[in-house]
C-alpha positions, 0 to 999 in steps of 0.5 A: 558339728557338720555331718560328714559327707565324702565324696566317691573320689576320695577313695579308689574302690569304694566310697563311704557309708552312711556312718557318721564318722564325725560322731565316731571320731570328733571330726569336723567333716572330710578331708580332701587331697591338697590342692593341685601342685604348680609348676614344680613338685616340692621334694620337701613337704613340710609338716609338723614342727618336730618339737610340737608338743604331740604328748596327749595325741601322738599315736607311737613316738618316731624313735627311728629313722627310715634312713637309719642302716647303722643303729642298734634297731636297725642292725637288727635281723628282721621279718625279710632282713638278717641282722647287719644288713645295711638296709635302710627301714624304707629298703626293709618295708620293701623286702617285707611286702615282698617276702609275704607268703602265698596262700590260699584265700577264704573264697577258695578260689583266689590266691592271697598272702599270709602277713607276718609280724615282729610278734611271731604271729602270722594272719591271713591278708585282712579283707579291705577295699584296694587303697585300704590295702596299699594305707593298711601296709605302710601305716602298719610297717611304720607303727610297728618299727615306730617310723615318722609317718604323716598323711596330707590333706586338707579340710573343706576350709583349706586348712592341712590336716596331718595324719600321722604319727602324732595323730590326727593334727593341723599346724595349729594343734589338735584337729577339731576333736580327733582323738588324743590317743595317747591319753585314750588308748594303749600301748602295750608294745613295752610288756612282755606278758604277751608271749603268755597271753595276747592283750585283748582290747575289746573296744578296738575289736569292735572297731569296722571300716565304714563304707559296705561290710567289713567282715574278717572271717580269718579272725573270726566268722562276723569279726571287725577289722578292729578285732585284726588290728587288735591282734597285730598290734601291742600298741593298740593306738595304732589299730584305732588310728589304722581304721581312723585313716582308713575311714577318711583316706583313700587312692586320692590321697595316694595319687596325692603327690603330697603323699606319694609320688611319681617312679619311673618303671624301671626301679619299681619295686616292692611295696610300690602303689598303682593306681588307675583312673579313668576319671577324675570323679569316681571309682578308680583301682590300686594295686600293691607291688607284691613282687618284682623279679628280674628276668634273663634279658633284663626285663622283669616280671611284676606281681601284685595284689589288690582288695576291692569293693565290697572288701576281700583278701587281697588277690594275687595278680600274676605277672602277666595279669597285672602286665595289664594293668602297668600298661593301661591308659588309666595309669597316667598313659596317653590320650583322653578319658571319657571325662575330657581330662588327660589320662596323665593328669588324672593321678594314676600311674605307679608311686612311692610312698614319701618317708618322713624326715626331720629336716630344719626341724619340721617333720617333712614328706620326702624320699630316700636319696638313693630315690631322687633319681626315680622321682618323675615331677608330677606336672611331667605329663610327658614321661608321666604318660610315657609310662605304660609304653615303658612298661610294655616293654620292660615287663615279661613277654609271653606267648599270646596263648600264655596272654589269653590263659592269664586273661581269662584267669582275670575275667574268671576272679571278676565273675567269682567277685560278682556272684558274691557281690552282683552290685559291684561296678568294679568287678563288672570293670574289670571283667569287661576291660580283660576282655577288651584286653582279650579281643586284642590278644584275639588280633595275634591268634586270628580270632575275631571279636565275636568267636571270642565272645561266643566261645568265652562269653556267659550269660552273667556277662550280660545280666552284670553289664557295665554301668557309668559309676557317677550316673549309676546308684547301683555302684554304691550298694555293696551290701548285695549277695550270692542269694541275690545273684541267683534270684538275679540270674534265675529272672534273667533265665525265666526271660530268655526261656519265654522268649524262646518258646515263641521262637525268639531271642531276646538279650536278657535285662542287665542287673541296674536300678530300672524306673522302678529301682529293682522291683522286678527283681524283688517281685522275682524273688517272691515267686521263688518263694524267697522275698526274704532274701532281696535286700533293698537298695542301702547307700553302702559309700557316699552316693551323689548319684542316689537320686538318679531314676535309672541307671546309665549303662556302658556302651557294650563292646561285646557281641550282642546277646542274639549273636553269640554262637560261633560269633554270630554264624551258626547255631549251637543247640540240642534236642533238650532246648529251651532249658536254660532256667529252672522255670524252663527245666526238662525232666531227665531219666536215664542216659541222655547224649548228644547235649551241648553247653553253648555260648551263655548258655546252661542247661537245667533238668527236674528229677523226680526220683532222688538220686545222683545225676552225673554228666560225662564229657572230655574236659579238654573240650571244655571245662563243665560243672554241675550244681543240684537244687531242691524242689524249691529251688535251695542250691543243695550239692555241687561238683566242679572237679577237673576229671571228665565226669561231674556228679551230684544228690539231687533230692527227689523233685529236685533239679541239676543245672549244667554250665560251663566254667568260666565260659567254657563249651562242650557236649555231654552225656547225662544220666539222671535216676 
């Protein structure tokens, strides 16, 4: 049995770990999306043969059809459907997505959705990866309504694989060893003692999604993404199958015209995927269409959600902030990446998942009839780049006041990501192109790049630089955490700190494996006193970069570090500076004023009596926050209200930091014990 190897491209935010999925599931190694198409899209994928004795390995058995409207099953009243409502089941998975309730994610600080289900049972969005998001919804709609559904792909050998709802098979018969769910597994689907006691099967809890962590706090603190199928499933052959598909599929597979294909913008819809690529190798990001609403004039406003990498709920993307995305080059649009390839041919752009039918008597991948007039042949590079100029058009104009908020909402949610994770190349991605985005937004109100920069800029934003995801090793390891960003910041802090008490300025060293890999950082952490809490480097996805001496980082659009107050003209400071680290701390008694908080700057104080420290200052100059450490340096108490005063403990010996929210500036008063 070959060792499985998946290569990054496979999967949009994330690749795969160092699991051996081949011993998990019997596999024979990966698959692959089919090969390029050749002068036209097939509109009609065929699949299995429908008479294919699939009794030991189907997974649910397709009693419906997606285009039924009049049967007994789908004159049902629904999840987001009354009863006779002459939806076909595809038109219904449409309403579903949409219908899905906004709630307040786990982070408590993102907005996600609560799914519900034919059981009565409702959960909060499960933590996934971006394409595992837009897979986990459509695989799970179809297994529950018991819908034909199959996946296309191809083996290293070139031989399709289906995965589906006959498991995991080739035209041939089972694939390698996958497993013969029906023999193996459950269903449970047909008891009725589930409306006293939920069934538990404990193997499946047990389940995870290789590639980084897999933690479904909703369920339970440290549960698998098993334990999440297991408790939305009666049939608990479609949770094993659900996280057999998620492991070897991924936004390749999506952009895969075998699978999904190609809309025009005006008939996006619920339910729909975006994908961005910005190269043919590498990370990319999907996005699920949350909602579409018509807006006075006939243009719409789209509202999305997407998973990333490492995982979490999936996060609300306002109209505004996932305007920008539709309207992106890396969706299919115009011009050349960085690769040499054509945007357009890159895969990305809006999609629709096929639906599988029975026609000539093979299950075969198509699309509803009321969509052929949707379909864009995806060889059409033409309309297909014209898309995001389309969009641009189409999709809610706003006020460029409104696009600077939406934008900064954005770059708030990607630092939020980073101080969970500082590893994450995506979320540095996202951060940098909102502020590209940003910069054009700047253009309509008369800012340059650099008062954008000094009034909105961190000093994260340095430290957790864009890196080159093929040449950058860092960008496989999803295991960091919120210790590590603080040790990561607090080196960074120590060097600008030494650097200003001779006088100068240096921009602090971005976060990425140096010669030494990460030994400054792990050498950092032991005179802190916290060795424990640096992680080594761990291939958390599959990582043909791992041998790589040092990282490669991004060209920089920002202003230099050294330039940032007022774009680069004045100084910003106070008689309390150099503070910017806790290695630099001032002592604080009393009432102190006249203090200011600059561009990627914070201010730190040592107190030595034990007491509250309280900053005032007017919040709509600036949005200002306060944290409290102890004396050796343990986060202890945190204040990041909205009023115009912030206060915290601080243990005797202890220290406050002062910074501003999401870039924000501003003068304070503070008073100390």
């Amino acid at each position: 049995m070959k060792k499985l190897v998946l290569i990054a491209l496979l999967v949009g935010c994330a690749g795969e770990d160092a699991i051996s999925l081949d011993d998990e599931w019997g596999m024979d190694g990966p698959v692959f999306p089919t090969p390029p198409p050749g002068k036209e899209d097939s509109e009609l994928r065929k699949g299995l043969l429908v008479s294919t004795d699939t009794s030991r390995t189907q997974v649910w058995t397709a009693r419906n059809k997606w285009e039924d409207t009049s049967t007994t099953a789908a004159k049902a009243a629904g999840l987001a459907w009354s009863a006779d409502s002459n939806l076909t089941w595809d038109a219904k998975y449409a309403a579903w997505v949409q219908s899905l309730e906004w709630i307040p994610a786990l982070d408590g600080f993102s907005t996600t959705v609560r799914v519900t289900t034919p059981w009565g049972k409702t959960l909060p969005s499960p933590s996934l990866e971006c394409a595992e998001m837009s897979l986990f919804l459509r695989i799970t709609f179809a297994a529950w309504y018991e819908l034909p559904l199959f996946f296309e792909s191809v083996d290293s050998t070139g031989a399709r694989v289906f995965f589906g709802h006959n498991g995991v098979r080739t035209a041939a018969g089972r694939y390698a060893s996958s497993p013969e769910f029906a023999i193996k597994y459950k269903d449970l689907s047909k008891s009725t003692t589930w409306m006293q006691t939920w069934p538990v099967d404990a193997t499946l809890r047990a389940k995870r999604v290789a590639g980084g962590d897999d933690i479904q706090n909703m369920i339970a603190t440290g549960a698998k993404f098993g334990a999440y199928l297991d408790e939305i499933h009666l049939n608990k052959r479609a949770g094993y199958f659900t996280v057999m598909a998620l492991d070897y599929l991924g936004s390749m597979n999506i952009a895969d015209s075998s699978n999904a294909y190609n809309i025009i913008p005006d008939d996006v819809r619920a339910g729909d995927t975006l994908i961005e690529r910005w190269q043919k190798n590498g990370i990319g990001h999907t996005l699920v269409v949350k909602e579409v609403a018509e807006l006075p004039g006939g243009s719409k406003d789209v509202t999305t959600i997407s998973g990333s990498m490492p995982r979490r709920q999936g996060v609300r993307q306002s109209g505004q902030s996932s305007k920008s995305y539709f309207t992106s080059n890396y969706t299919g649009g115009v011009g050349t990446a960085a690769d040499g390839n054509d945007y357009a041919k890159l895969g990305g752009g809006i999609k629709r998942w096929r639906v599988a039918k029975n026609v000539n008597g093979y299950w075969t991948n198509t699309w509803m009839a009321a969509d052929e007039a949707s379909w864009i042949n995806s060889t059409d590079y033409a309309r297909i780049s014209a898309r995001p100029a389309r969009f641009e058009q189409i999709l809610g104009q706003v006020s460029p006041e409104q696009k600077r908020t939406e934008l900064l909402v954005q770059i708030g949610e990607a630092r939020h990501h980073l101080q969970q994770f500082p590893a994450s190349c995506s979320a540095r991605e996202r951060r940098e192109q909102a502020f590209r985005n940003l910069y054009e937004v700047g253009t309509e109100l008369g800012q340059s790049k650099g008062e954008i920069d000094a009034e909105h800029r961190e000093l994260e934003d340095y430290v957790l630089g864009e890196l080159e995801y093929t040449k950058s090793k860092t960008c496989c390891w999803n295991s960091t955490t919120s210790a590590m960003y603080d040790i990561v910041m607090d080196k960074a802090r120590a060097e600008i700190a030494a650097a200003e008490a001779t006088n100068t300025c240096v921009a602090p060293t971005v976060f990425a494996s140096r010669t030494d890999g990460y030994g400054m950082w792990a050498a950092h952490a032991a005179t802190l006193g916290r060795p424990a809490d640096w992680r080594a480097w761990s291939e958390d996805e599959a990582c043909p970069q791992r041998g790589v001496a040092a990282d490669t980082e991004r060209s920089r659009e920002a202003t230099t570090y050294c330039s940032l107050d007022d774009g680069g003209t004045t100084t910003c400071t106070d008689a309390m500076e150099p503070n910017n680290s806790r290695a630099a701390a001032v002592a604080a008694t009393g009432s102190i004023a006249d203090l200011q908080i600059c561009a990627a700057d914070e201010d730190w104080y040592k107190v030595s009596a034990a007491g509250t420290v309280k900053v005032d200052f007017r919040h709509a100059d600036g949005d200002l926050d306060l944290e409290a450490f102890d004396a050796a340096g343990a986060k202890v108490d945190s204040s990041a209200g909205t009023s115009n005063t912030e206060d915290v403990a601080v243990p005797a010996g202890g220290f406050v930091r002062v910074f501003g929210f999401s870039g924000a500036r501003g003068a304070y008063t503070l008073t100390a014990p």
